[in-house]
py3Dmol code that shows the C-alpha trace and the ligand (Angstrom):
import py3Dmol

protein = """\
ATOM      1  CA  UNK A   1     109.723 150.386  89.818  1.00  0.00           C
ATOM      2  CA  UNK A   2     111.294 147.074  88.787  1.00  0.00           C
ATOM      3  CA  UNK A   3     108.936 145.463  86.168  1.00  0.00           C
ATOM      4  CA  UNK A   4     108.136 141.840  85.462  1.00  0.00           C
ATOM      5  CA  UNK A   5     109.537 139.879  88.604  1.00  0.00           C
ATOM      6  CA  UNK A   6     108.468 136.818  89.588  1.00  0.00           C
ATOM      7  CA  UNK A   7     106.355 136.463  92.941  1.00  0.00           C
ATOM      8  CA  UNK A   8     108.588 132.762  94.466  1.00  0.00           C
ATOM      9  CA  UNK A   9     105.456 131.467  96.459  1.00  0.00           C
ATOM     10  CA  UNK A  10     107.320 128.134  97.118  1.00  0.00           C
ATOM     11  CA  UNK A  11     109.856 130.423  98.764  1.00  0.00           C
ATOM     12  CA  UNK A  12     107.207 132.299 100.592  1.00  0.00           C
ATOM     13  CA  UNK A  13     105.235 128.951 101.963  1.00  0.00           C
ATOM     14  CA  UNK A  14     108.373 127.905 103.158  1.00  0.00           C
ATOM     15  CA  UNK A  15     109.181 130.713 105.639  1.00  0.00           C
ATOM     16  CA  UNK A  16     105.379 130.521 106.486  1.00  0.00           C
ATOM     17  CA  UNK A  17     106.055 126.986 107.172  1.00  0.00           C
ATOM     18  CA  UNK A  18     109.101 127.705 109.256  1.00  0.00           C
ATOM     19  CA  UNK A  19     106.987 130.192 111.645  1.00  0.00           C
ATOM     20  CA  UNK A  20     104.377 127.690 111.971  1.00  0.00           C
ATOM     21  CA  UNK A  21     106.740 125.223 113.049  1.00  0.00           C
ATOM     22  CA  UNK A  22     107.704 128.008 115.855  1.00  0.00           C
ATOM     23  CA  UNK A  23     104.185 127.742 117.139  1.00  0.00           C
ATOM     24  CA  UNK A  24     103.514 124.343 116.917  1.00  0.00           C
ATOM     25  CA  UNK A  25     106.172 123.746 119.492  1.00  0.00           C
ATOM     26  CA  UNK A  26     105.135 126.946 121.768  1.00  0.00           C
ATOM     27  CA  UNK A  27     101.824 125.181 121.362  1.00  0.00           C
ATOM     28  CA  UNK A  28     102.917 121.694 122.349  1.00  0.00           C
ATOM     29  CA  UNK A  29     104.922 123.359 125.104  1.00  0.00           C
ATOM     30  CA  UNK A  30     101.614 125.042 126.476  1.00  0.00           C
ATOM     31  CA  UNK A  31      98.847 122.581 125.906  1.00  0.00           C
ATOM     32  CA  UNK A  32     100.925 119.032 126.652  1.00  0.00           C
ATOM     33  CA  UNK A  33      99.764 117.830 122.980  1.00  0.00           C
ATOM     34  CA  UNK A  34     100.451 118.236 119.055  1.00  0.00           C
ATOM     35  CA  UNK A  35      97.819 119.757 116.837  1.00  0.00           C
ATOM     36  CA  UNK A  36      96.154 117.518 114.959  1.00  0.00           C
ATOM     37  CA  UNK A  37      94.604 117.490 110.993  1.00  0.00           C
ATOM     38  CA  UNK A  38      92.126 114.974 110.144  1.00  0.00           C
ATOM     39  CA  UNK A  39      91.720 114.772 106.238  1.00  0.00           C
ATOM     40  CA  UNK A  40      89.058 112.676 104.756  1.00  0.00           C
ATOM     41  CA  UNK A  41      89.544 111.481 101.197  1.00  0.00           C
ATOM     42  CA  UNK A  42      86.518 109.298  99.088  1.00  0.00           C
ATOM     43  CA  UNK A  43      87.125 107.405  96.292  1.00  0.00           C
ATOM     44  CA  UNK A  44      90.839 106.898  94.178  1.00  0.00           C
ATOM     45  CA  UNK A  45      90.853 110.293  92.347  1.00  0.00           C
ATOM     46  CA  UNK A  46      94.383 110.302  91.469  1.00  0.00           C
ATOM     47  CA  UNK A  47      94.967 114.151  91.417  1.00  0.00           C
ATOM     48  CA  UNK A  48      92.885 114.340  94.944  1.00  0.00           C
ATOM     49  CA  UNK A  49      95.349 111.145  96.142  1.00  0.00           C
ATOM     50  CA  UNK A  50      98.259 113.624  95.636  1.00  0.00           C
ATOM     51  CA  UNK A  51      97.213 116.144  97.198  1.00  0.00           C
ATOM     52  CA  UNK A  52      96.259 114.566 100.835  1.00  0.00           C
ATOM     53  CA  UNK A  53      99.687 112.952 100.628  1.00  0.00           C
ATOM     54  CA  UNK A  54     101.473 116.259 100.207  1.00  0.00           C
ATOM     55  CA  UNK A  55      98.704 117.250 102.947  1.00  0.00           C
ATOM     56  CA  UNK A  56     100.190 114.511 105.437  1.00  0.00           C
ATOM     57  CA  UNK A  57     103.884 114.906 104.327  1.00  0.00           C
ATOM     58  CA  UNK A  58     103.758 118.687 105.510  1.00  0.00           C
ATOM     59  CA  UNK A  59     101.651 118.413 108.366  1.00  0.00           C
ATOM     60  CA  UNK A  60     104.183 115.925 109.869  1.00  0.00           C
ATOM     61  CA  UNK A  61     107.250 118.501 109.003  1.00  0.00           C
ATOM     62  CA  UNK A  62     105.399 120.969 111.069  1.00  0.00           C
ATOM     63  CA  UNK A  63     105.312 118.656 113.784  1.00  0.00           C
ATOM     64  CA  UNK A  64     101.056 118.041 113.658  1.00  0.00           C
ATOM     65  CA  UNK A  65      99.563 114.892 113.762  1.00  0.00           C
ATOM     66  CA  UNK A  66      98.038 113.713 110.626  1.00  0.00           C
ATOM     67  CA  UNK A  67      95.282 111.601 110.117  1.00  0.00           C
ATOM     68  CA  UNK A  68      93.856 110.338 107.006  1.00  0.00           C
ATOM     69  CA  UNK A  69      90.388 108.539 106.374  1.00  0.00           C
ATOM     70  CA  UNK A  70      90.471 106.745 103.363  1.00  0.00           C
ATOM     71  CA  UNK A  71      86.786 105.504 102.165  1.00  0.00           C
ATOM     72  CA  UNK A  72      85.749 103.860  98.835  1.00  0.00           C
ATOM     73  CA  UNK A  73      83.549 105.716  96.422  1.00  0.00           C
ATOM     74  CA  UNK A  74      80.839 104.043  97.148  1.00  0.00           C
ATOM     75  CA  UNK A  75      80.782 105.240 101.194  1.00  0.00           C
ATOM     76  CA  UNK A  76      77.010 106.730 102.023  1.00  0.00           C
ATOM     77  CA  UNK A  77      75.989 110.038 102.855  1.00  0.00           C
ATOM     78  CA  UNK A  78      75.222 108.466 105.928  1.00  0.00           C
ATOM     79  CA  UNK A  79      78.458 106.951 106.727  1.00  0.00           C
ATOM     80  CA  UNK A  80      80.398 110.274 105.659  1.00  0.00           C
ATOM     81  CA  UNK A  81      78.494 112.272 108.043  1.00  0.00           C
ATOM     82  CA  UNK A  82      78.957 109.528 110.760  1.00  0.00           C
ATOM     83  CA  UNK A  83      82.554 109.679 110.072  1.00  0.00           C
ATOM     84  CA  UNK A  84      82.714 113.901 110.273  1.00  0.00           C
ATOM     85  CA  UNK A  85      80.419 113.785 113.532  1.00  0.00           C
ATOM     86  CA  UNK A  86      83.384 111.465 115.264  1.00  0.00           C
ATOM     87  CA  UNK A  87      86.005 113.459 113.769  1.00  0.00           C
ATOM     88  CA  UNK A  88      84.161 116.662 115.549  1.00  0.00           C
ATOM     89  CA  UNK A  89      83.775 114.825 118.710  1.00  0.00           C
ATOM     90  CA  UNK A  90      87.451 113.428 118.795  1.00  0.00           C
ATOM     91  CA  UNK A  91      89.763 115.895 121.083  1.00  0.00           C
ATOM     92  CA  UNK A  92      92.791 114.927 119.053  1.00  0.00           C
ATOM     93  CA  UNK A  93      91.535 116.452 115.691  1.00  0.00           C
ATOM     94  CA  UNK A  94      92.085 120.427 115.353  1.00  0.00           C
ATOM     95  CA  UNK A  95      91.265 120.461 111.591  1.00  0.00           C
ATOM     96  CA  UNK A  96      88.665 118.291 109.540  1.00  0.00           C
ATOM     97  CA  UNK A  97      89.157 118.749 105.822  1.00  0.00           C
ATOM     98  CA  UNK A  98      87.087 116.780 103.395  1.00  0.00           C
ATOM     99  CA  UNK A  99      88.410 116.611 100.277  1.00  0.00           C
ATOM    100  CA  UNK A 100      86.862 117.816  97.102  1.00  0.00           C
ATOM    101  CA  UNK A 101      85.425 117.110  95.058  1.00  0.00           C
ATOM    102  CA  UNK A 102      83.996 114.406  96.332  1.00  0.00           C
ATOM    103  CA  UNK A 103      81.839 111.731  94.528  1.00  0.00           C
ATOM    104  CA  UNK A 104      78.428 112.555  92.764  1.00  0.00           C
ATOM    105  CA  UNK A 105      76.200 111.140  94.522  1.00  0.00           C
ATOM    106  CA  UNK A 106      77.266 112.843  97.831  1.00  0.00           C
ATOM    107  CA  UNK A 107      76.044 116.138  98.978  1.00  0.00           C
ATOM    108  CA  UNK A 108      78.924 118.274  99.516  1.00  0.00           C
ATOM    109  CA  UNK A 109      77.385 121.102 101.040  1.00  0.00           C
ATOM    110  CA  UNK A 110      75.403 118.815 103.557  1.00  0.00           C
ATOM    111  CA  UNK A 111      79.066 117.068 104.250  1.00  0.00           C
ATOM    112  CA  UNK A 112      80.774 120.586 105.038  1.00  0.00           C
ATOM    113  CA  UNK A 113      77.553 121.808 106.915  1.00  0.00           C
ATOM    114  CA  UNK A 114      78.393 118.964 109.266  1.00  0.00           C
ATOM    115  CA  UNK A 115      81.750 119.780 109.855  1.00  0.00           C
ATOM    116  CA  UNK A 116      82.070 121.638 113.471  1.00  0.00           C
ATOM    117  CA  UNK A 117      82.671 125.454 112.155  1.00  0.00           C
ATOM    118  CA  UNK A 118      85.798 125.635 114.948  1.00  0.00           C
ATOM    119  CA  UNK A 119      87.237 122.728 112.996  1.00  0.00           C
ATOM    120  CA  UNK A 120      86.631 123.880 109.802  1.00  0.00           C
ATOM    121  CA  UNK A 121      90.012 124.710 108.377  1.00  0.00           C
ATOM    122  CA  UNK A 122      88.992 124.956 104.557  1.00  0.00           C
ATOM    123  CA  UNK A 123      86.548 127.598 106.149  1.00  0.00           C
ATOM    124  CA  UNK A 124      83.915 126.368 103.479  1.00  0.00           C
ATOM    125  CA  UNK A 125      81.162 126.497 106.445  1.00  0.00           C
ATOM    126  CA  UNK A 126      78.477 129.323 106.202  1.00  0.00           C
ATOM    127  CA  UNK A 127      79.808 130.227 109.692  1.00  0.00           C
ATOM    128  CA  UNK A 128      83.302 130.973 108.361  1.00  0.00           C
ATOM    129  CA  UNK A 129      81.875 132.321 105.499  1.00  0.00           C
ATOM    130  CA  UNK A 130      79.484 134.018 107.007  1.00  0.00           C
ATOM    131  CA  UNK A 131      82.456 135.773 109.831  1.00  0.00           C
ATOM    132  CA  UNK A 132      84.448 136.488 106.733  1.00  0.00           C
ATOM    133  CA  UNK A 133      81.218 138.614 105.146  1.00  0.00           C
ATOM    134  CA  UNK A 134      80.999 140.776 108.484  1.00  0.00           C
ATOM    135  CA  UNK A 135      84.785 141.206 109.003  1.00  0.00           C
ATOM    136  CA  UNK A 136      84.847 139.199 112.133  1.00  0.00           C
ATOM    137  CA  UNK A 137      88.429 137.943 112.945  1.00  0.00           C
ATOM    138  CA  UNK A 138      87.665 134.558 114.579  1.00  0.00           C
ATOM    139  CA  UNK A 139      86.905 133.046 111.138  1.00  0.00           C
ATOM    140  CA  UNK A 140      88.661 130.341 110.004  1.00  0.00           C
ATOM    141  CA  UNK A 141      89.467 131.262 106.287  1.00  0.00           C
ATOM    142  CA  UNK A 142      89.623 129.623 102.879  1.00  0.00           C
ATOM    143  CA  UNK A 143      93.288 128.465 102.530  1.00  0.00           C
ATOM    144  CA  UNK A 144      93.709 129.499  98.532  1.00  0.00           C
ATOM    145  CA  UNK A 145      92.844 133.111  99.203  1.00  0.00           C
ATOM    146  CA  UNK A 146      94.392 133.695 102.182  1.00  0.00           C
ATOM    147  CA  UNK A 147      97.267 133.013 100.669  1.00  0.00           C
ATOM    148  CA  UNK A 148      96.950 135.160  98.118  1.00  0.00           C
ATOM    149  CA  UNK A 149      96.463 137.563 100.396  1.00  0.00           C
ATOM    150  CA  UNK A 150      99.584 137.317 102.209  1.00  0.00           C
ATOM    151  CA  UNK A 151     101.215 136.950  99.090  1.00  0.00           C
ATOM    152  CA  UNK A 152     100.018 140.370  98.138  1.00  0.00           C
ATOM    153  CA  UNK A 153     100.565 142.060 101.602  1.00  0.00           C
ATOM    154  CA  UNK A 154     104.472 140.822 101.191  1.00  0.00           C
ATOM    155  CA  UNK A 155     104.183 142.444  98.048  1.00  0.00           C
ATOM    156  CA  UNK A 156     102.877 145.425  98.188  1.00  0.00           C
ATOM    157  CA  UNK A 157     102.465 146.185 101.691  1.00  0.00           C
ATOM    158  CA  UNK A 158      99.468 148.485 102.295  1.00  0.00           C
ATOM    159  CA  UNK A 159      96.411 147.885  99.930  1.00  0.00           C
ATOM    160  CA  UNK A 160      94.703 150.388 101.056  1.00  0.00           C
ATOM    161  CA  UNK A 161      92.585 151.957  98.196  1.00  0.00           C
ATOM    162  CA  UNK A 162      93.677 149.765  95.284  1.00  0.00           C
ATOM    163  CA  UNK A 163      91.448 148.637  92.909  1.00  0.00           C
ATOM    164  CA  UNK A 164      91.098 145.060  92.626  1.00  0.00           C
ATOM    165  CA  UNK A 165      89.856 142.802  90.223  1.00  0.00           C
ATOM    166  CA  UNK A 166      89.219 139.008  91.090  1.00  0.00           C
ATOM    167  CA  UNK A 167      88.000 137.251  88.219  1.00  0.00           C
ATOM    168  CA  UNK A 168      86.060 133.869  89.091  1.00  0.00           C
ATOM    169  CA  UNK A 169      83.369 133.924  91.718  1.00  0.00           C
ATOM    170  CA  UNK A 170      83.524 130.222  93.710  1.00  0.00           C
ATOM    171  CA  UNK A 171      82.638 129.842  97.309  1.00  0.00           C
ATOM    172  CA  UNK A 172      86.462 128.696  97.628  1.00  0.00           C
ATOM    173  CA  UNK A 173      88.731 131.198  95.898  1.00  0.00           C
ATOM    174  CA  UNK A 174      86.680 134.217  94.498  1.00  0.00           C
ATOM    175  CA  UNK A 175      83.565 135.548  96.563  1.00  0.00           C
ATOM    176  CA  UNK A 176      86.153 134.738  99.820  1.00  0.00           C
ATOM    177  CA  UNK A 177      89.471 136.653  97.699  1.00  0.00           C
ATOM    178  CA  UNK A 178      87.245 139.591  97.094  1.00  0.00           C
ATOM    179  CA  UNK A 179      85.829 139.823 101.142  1.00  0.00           C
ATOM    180  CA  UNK A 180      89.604 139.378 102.257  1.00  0.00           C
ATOM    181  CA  UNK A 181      90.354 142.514  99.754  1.00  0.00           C
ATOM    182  CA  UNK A 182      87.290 144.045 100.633  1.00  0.00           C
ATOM    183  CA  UNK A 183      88.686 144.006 104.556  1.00  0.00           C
ATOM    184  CA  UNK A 184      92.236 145.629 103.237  1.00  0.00           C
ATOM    185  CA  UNK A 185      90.061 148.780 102.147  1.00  0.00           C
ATOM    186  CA  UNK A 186      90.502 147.790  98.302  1.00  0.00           C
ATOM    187  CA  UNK A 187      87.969 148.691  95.658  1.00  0.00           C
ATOM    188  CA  UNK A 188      86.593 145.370  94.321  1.00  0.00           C
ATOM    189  CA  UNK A 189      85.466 143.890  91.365  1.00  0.00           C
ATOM    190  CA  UNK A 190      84.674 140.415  90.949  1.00  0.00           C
ATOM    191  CA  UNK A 191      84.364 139.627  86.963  1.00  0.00           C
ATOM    192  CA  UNK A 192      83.510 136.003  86.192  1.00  0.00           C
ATOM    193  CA  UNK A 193      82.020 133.793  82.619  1.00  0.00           C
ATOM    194  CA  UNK A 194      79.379 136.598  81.885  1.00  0.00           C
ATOM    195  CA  UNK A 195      81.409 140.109  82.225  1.00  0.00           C
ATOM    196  CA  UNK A 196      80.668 142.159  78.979  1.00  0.00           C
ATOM    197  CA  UNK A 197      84.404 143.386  77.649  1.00  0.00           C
ATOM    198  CA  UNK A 198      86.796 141.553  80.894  1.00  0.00           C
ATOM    199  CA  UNK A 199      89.592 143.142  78.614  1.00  0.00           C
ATOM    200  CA  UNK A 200      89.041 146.756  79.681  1.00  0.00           C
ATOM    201  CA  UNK A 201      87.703 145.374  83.526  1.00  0.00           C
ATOM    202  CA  UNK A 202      90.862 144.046  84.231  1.00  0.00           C
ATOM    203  CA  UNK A 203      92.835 146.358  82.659  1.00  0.00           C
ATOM    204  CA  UNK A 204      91.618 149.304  85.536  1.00  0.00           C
ATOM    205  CA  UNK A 205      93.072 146.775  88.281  1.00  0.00           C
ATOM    206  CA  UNK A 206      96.268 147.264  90.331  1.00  0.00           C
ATOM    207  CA  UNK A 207      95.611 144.223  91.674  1.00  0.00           C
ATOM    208  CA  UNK A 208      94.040 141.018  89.328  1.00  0.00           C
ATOM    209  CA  UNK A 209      93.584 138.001  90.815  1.00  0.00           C
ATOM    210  CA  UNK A 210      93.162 134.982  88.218  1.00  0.00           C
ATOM    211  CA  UNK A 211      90.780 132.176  89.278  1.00  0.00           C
ATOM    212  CA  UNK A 212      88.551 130.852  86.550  1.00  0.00           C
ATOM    213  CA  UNK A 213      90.037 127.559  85.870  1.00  0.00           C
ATOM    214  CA  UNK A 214      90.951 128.275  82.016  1.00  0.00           C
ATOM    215  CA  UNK A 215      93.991 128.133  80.377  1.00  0.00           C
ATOM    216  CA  UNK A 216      95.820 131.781  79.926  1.00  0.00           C
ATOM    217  CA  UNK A 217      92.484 133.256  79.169  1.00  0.00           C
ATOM    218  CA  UNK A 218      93.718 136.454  80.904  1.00  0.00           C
ATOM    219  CA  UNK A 219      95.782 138.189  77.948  1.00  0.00           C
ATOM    220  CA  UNK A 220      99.241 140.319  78.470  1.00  0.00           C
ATOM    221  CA  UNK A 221      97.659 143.271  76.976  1.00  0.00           C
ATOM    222  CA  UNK A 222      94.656 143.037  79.507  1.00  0.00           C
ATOM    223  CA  UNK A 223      96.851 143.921  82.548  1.00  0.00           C
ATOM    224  CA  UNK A 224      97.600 147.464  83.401  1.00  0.00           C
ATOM    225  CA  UNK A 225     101.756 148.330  83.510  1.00  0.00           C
ATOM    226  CA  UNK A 226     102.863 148.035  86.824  1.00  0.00           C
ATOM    227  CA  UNK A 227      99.703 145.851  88.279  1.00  0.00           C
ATOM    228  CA  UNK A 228     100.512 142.908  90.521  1.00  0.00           C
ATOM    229  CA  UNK A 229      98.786 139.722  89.643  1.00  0.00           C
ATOM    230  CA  UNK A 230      97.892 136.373  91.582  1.00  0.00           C
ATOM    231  CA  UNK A 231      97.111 133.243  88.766  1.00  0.00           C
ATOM    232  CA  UNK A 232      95.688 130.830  90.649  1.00  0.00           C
ATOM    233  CA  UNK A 233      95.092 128.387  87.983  1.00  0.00           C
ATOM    234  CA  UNK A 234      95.937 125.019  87.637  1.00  0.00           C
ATOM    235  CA  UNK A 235      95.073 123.993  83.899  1.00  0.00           C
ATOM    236  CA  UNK A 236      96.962 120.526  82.531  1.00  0.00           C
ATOM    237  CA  UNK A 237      97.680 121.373  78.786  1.00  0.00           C
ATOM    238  CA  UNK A 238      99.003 119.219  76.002  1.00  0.00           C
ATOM    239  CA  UNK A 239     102.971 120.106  75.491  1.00  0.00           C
ATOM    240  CA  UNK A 240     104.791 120.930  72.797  1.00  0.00           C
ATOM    241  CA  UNK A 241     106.156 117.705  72.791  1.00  0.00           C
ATOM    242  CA  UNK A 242     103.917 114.764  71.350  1.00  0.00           C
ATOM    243  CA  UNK A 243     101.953 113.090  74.069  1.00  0.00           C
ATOM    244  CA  UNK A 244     103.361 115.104  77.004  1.00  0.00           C
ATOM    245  CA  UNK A 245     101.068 117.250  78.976  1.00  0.00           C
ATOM    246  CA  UNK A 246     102.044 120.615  81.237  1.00  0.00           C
ATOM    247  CA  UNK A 247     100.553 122.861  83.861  1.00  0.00           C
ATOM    248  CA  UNK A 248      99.625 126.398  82.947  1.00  0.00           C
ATOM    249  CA  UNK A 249      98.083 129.185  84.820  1.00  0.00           C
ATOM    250  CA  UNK A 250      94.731 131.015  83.691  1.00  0.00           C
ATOM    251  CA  UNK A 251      96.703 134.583  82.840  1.00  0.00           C
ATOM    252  CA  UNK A 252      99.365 134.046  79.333  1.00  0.00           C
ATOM    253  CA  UNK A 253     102.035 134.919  81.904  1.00  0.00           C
ATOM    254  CA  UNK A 254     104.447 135.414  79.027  1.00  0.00           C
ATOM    255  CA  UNK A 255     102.939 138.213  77.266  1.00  0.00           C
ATOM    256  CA  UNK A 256     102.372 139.780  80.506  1.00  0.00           C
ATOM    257  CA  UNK A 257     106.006 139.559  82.191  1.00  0.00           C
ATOM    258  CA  UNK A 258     107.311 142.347  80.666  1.00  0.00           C
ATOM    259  CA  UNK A 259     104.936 145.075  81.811  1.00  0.00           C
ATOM    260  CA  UNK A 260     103.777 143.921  85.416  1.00  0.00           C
ATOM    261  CA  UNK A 261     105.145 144.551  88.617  1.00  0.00           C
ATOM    262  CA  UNK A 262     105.207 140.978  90.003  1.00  0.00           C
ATOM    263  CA  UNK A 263     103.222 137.967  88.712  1.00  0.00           C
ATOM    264  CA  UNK A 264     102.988 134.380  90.534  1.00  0.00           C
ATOM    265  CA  UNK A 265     104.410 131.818  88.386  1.00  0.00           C
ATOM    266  CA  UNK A 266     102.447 128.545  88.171  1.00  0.00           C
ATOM    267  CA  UNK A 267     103.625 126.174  88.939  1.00  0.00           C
ATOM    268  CA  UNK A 268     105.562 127.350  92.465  1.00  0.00           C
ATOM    269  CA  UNK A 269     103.210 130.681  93.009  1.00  0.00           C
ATOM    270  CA  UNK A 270     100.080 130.158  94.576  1.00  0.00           C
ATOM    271  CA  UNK A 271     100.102 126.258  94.883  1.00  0.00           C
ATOM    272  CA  UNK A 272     102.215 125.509  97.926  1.00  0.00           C
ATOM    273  CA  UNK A 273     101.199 128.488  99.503  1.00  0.00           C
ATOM    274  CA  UNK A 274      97.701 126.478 100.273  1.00  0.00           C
ATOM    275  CA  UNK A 275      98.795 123.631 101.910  1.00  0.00           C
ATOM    276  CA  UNK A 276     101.255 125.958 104.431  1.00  0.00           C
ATOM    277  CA  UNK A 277      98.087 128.200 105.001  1.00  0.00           C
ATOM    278  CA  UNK A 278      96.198 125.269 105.963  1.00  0.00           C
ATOM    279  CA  UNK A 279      98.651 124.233 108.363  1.00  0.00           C
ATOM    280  CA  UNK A 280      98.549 128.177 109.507  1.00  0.00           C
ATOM    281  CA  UNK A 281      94.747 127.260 109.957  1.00  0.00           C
ATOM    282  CA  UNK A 282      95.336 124.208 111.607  1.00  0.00           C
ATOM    283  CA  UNK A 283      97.427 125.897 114.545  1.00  0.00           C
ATOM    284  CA  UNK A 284      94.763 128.765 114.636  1.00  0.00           C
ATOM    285  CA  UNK A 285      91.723 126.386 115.622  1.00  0.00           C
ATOM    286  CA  UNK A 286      93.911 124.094 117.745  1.00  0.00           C
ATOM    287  CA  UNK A 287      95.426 127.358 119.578  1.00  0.00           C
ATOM    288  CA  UNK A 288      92.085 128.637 119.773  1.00  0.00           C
ATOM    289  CA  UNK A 289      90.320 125.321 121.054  1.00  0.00           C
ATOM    290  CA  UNK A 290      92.767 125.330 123.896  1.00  0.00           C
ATOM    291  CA  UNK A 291      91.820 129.145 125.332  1.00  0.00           C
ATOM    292  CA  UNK A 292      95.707 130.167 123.438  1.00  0.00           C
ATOM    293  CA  UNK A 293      96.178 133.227 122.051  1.00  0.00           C
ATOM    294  CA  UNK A 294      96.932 132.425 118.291  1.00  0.00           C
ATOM    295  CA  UNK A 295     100.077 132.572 117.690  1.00  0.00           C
ATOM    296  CA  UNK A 296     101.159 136.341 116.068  1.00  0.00           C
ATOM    297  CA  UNK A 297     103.114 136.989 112.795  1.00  0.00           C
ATOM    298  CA  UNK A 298     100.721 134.550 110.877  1.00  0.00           C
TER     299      UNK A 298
END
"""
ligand_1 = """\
11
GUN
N 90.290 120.186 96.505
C 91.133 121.033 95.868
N 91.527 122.020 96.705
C 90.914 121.792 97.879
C 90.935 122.464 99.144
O 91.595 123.491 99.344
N 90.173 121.904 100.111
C 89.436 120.783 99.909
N 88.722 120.306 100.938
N 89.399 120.141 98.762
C 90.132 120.642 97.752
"""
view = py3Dmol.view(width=600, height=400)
view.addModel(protein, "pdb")
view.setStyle({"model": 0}, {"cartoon": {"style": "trace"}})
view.addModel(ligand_1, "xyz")
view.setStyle({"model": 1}, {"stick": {}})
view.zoomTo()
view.show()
C-alpha cells in the first residue's frame, strides 16, 4: 500500500459533473425541458452570497436552469413559506434549496418542513431523512455526505465490514454520513463534543470521517496507519502572515500524511464535491418527477 496520497475531490466533482452533464441532455432529449434548481437565499451573509453564486455558475455549466430568490433579512416566516409553497407548485423547479443558515428569527425546520420532500435536494426533510434511516433508495440525500461517500467508494471500493468512525453528529453531515455507511455494511461509530478518550475511538477506524467544525482537532497520531480519512471542515484561521486569514480542515492533515492511506485535502477535497452532488440530486428528482429512470453511474 501507497501511504499518504492525497484524495483530488476537485478532480473527482469534475468527472461527476461531466456525467451529469450526459444526463441532463438525455433528460432534455426525453422530457422536452431543462431541469431546473430554485435556490432561496435571506439576508447578505457574505460567505452564504458565495456559495449560491458558485450554486448558479455550476448549475448553468450542467445545462439546468437556475433560479435564485433573493429576500432581505427581514422577509417573514410567512412570506418564506409563501415563497417555498410557489416554488413547490411551479413545474419548472426540480430542486428547492434554502440556504442556511438562515436568519434568527426564522424557523428553519418549519421552512424545510415546507419544502415538497420530491424537491428536496439538500434532503434535510424528515421524509428524506426518514428513507435514508430505513434504507429506502428513493431518498433524496444530503449533498455533503453523499459525497463523501462516493469519494470513499472511488477509494476503496467495497466497504463492506470496515469500521467507521464519523465524528460530529448534525442532521446535515454526521447522523446522514453514518446511515449512508451504515447501508455499505460498515461498523459505525459516531463520536461527537462529549466522547470520553476520541484519541483511542478514532484510532480503531479504517475509515474517519471529520465533521465537527474545529480547527485540526483530529491529531496525526489519532489515525490508524493505513486508514482513509474524509475532513470535511471548513475552519477560517489567522495565517502566518500578519492580518491574513486561511482555510483549514478539522483533522492536522500534516501530522497525519505520512501514515494514512488517502486523506482529502481542504481546501479542493470535500468542498466542490457538494455542489456537483447537488446537481447529481437535482437530475435525480427532475428524472424522477418526469416517470425517468434516473440516470445510472451516479
Ligand atoms: N449552508 C451551507 N451548506 C449548505 C447546504 O449544503 N445546504 C444548504 N441549504 N445550506 C447550506
Amino acid at each position: 500500500m501507497t501511504l499518504g496520497k492525497t484524495i483530488d475531490g476537485k478532480a473527482f466533482a469534475a468527472k461527476l459533473r461531466g456525467r451529469i452533464g450526459e444526463g441532463v441532455t438525455d433528460f432534455v432529449a426525453k422530457a422536452g425541458r431543462k431541469p431546473g434548481l430554485a435556490v432561496v437565499l435571506v439576508g447578505e451573509d457574505p460567505a452564504s452570497s458565495v456559495y449560491v453564486r458558485s450554486k448558479g455558475k455550476a448549475t448553468v455549466e450542467v445545462g439546468m436552469e437556475s433560479y435564485e430568490f433573493k429576500r432581505p433579512a427581514t422577509i417573514s416566516q410567512e412570506e418564506l413559506i409563501e415563497l417555498v409553497e410557489e416554488l413547490n407548485g411551479d413545474p419548472r423547479v426540480d430542486g428547492i434549496l434554502v440556504q442556511l443558515p438562515l436568519p434568527k428569527h426564522l424557523d428553519d425546520a418549519a421552512v424545510i418542513a415546507t419544502i415538497n420532500p420530491a424537491k428536496d435536494v439538500d434532503g434535510f426533510h424528515v421524509v428524506n431523512a426518514g428513507k435514508l434511516a430505513v434504507g429506502d433508495p428513493s431518498a433524496l440525500v444530503p449533498c455533503t455526505p453523499l459525497g463523501c461517500l462516493m469519494l470513499l467508494k472511488d477509494e476503496l471500493g467495497d466497504l463492506s465490514g470496515k469500521e467507521a468512525v464519523v465524528i460530529g453528529r448534525s442532521n446535515i453531515v454526521g447522523k446522514p454520513m453514518a446511515a449512508l455507511l451504515l447501508g455499505e455494511s460498515c461498523t459505525v461509530t459516531i463520536a461527537h463534543s462529549r466522547t470520553q478518550d476520541l484519541a483511542s475511538v478514532v484510532h480503531r477506524a479504517d475509515i474517519v470521517v471529520a465533521a465537527v467544525g474545529r480547527p485540526e482537532m483530529i491529531k496525526g497520531s489519532w489515525i490508524k496507519p493505513g486508514a482513509t480519512v474524509i475532513d470535511v471542515g471548513i475552519n477560517r484561521v489567522p495565517a502566518e502572515e500578519e492580518g491574513k486569514s486561511k482555510i483549514v480542515g478539522d483533522v492536522a492533515t500534516a501530522e497525519a500524511i505520512s501514515h494514512v492511506a488517502g486523506i482529502t485535502p481542504v481546501p479542493g477535497g470535500v468542498g466542490p464535491m457538494t455542489i456537483a452532488v447537488l446537481l447529481r440530486n437535482t437530475l435525480v428528482a427532475a428524472s424522477a418527477r418526469e416517470g425517468l429512470t434516473a440516470p445510472a453511474g451516479l
